[in-house]
C-alpha positions as CSV (number, residue, x, y, z in Angstrom):
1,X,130.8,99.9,147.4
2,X,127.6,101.2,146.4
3,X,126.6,101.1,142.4
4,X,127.0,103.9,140.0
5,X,126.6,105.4,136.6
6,X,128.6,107.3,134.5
7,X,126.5,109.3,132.1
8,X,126.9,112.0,129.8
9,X,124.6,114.7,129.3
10,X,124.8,118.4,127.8
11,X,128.4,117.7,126.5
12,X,129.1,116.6,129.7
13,X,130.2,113.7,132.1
14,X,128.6,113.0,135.4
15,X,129.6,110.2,138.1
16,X,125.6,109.7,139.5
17,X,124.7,107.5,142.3
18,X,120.8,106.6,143.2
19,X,119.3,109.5,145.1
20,X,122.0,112.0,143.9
21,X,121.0,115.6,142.7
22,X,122.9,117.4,140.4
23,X,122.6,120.6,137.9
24,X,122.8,120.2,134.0
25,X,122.0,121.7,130.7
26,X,118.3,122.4,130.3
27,X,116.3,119.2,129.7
28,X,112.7,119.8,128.5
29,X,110.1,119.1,131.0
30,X,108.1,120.1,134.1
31,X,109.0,119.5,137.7
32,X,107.8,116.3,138.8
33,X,108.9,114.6,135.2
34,X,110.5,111.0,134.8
35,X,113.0,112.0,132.3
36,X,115.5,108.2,130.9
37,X,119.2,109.0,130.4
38,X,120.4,106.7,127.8
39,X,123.9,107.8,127.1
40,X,125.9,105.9,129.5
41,X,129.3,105.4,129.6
42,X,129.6,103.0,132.6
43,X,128.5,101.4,135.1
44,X,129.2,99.5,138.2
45,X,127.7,97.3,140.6
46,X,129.8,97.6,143.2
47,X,131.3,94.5,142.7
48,X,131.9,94.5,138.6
49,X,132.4,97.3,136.1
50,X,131.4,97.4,132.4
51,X,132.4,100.1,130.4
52,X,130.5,101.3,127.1
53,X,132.6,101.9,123.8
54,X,131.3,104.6,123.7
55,X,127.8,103.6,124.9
56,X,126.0,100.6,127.0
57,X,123.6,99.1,125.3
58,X,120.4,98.9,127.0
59,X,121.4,100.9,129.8
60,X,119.3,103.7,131.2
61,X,119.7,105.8,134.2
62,X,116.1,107.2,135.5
63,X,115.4,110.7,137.0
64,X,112.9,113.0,137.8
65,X,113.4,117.1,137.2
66,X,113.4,118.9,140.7
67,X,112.8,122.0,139.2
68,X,114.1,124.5,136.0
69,X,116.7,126.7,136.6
70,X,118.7,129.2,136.4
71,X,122.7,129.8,137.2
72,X,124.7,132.3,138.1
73,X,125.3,135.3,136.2
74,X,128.7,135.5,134.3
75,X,130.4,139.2,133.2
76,X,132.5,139.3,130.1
77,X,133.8,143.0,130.3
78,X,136.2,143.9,127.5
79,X,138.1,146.8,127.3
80,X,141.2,148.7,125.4
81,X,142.7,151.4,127.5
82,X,142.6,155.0,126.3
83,X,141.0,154.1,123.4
84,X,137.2,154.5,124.8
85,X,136.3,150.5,124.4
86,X,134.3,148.9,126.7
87,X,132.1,145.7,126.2
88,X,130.3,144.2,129.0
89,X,127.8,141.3,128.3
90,X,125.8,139.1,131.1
91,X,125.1,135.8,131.1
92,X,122.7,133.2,132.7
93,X,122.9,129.3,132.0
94,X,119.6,128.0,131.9
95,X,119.6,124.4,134.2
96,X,117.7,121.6,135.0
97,X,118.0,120.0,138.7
98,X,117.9,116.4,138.3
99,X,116.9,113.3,141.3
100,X,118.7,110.0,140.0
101,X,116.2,107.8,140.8
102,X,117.0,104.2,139.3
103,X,120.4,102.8,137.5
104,X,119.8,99.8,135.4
């Protein structure tokens, strides 16, 4: 089984494996940037697991940014029939593409 991380960033969980790319909340940074993810919640080697409580210690999870951007647009429309209500508001997350690079 191949080795793995899971980390947590943006309020959220991820399940990364090296080379993996995947969208999150904006990190700061230009393309081409080594960014460290610290906050990891396990990891395994394929053979063993450790899991953090909440966090490892020492454990980093290294990435570079593919590129900034930008997700799809969400609609909230709200509206109250016959009474002349209507509400629409639009929505774009901002995201940063991440390359996992190294799990240690």
């Amino acid at each position: 089984m191949e080795p793995y991380a899971v980390i947590e960033t943006g309020g959220k969980q991820y399940r990364v494996k090296i080379g993996d790319t995947l969208k999150v909340e904006l990190l700061e940074g230009e393309a081409g940037t080594a960014v460290v993810l610290d906050a990891v919640l396990a990891i395994s080697t394929g053979e063993s697991l450790t899991i953090g409580a909440p966090f490892i210690k020492g454990a980093k999870v290294g990435a570079e940014i593919v590129e900034q951007a930008r997700g799809p647009k969400v609609v909230a429309f709200k509206k109250k029939r016959r009474k002349g209500y209507k509400r629409k508001v639009g929505h774009r997350q901002h995201l940063t593409v991440l390359r996992v690079a190294s799990i240690g």
